[in-house]
C-alpha positions in Angstrom: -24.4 18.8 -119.3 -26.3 19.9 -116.2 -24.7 22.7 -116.2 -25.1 24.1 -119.7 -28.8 23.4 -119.1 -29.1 25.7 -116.0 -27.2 28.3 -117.9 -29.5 27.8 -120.8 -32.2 28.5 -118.1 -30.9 31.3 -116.3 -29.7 32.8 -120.2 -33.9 32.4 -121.3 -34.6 33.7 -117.9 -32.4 36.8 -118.4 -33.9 37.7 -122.0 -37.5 36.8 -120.8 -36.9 39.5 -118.4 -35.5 42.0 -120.6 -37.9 42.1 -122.9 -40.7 42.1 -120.6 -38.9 45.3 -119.1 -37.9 47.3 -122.4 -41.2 46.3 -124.9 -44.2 48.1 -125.3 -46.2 46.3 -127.0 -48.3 44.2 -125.1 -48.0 41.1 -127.3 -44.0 41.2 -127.3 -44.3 41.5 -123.2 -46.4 38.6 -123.5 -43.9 36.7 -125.3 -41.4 37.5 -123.3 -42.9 36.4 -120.3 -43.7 32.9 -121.8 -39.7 32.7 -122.8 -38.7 33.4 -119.1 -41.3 31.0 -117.7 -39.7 28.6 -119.9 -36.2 29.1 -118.5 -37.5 28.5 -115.0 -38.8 25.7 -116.1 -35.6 24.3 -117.8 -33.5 25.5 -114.3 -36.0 23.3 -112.3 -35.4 20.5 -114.0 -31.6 20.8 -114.3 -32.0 21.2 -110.2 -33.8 18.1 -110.3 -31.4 15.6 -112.4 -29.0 13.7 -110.8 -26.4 11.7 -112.7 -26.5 7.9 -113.0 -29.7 7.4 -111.7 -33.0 6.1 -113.5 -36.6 6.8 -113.8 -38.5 6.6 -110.5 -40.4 3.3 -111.5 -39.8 0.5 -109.5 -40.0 -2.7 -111.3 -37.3 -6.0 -111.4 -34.7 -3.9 -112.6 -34.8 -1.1 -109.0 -35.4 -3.6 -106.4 -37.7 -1.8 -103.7 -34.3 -1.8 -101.1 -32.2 0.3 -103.3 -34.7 2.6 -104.6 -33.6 5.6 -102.5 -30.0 5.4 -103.8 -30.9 4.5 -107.4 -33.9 6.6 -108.6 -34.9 10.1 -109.1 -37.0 12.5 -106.9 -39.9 12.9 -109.3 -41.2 16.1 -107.1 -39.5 18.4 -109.5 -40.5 16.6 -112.8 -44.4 17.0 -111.2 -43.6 20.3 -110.4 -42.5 21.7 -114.1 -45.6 19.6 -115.2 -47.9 21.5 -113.2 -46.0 24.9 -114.2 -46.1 24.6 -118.3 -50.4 23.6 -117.4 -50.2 27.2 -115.6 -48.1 29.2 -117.6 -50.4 28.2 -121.0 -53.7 28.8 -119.0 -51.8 32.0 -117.7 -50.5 32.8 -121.6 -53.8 32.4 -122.5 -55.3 34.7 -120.6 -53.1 37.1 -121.1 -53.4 37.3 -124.7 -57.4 37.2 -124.3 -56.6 40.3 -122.3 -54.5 41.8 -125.0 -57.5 41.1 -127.7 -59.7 42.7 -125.3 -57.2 46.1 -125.1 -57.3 46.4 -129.0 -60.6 45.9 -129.4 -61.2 49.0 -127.3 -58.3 51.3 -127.8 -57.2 50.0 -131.3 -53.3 49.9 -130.1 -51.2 47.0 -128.5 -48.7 50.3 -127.1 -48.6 49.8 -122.9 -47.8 53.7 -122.8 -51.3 54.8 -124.4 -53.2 53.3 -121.8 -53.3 56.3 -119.7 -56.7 56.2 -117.6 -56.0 55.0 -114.1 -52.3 57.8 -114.4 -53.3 59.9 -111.3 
């Protein structure tokens, strides 16, 4: 199961990617950063599960002596939780930007905006 999750990840990282690199329209490069921020999160996760362990809550059913053999490391679980809080501010911004493009050059096309070409 582990494994079809990281593959999962790595597979959304791969199209995320691709689509960033051959779209251009702003809003689909958008989107397709969003899908492989979303695959990194699902690889980070899959990194951080470890079979036949629980939650890292202790209570009576973890006694505090076994805790390091029994539970998970939550760092990774806090780290995708911070990551999906970035990558919506970060979407959001990034499609405030894009509003702001069409409202000046009435096009969402990356290959009109021409001005800082040398």
């Amino acid at each position: 199961m582990i494994l079809v999750s990281m593959a999962a990840g790595f597979l959304l990282i791969l199209m995320g990617l691709y689509g960033a690199l051959t779209n251009r329209n702003i809003l689909r490069m958008i989107v397709a950063f969003t899908i492989a921020s979303t695959g990194v999160n699902l690889v980070l996760v899959s990194v951080g599960y470890l079979a036949g362990r629980t939650a890292p809550i202790l209570d009576a059913a973890v006694p505090v002596a076994d805790a390091a053999e029994r539970i998970i490391d939550p760092v990774p679980q806090a780290l995708v939780l911070t990551a999906i809080v970035i990558g919506l501010g970060i979407t959001a911004l990034m499609l405030a930007y894009a509003f702001k493009l069409y409202e000046t050059k009435r096009t969402l096309d990356i290959s009109k905006f021409t001005e800082l070409k040398g």
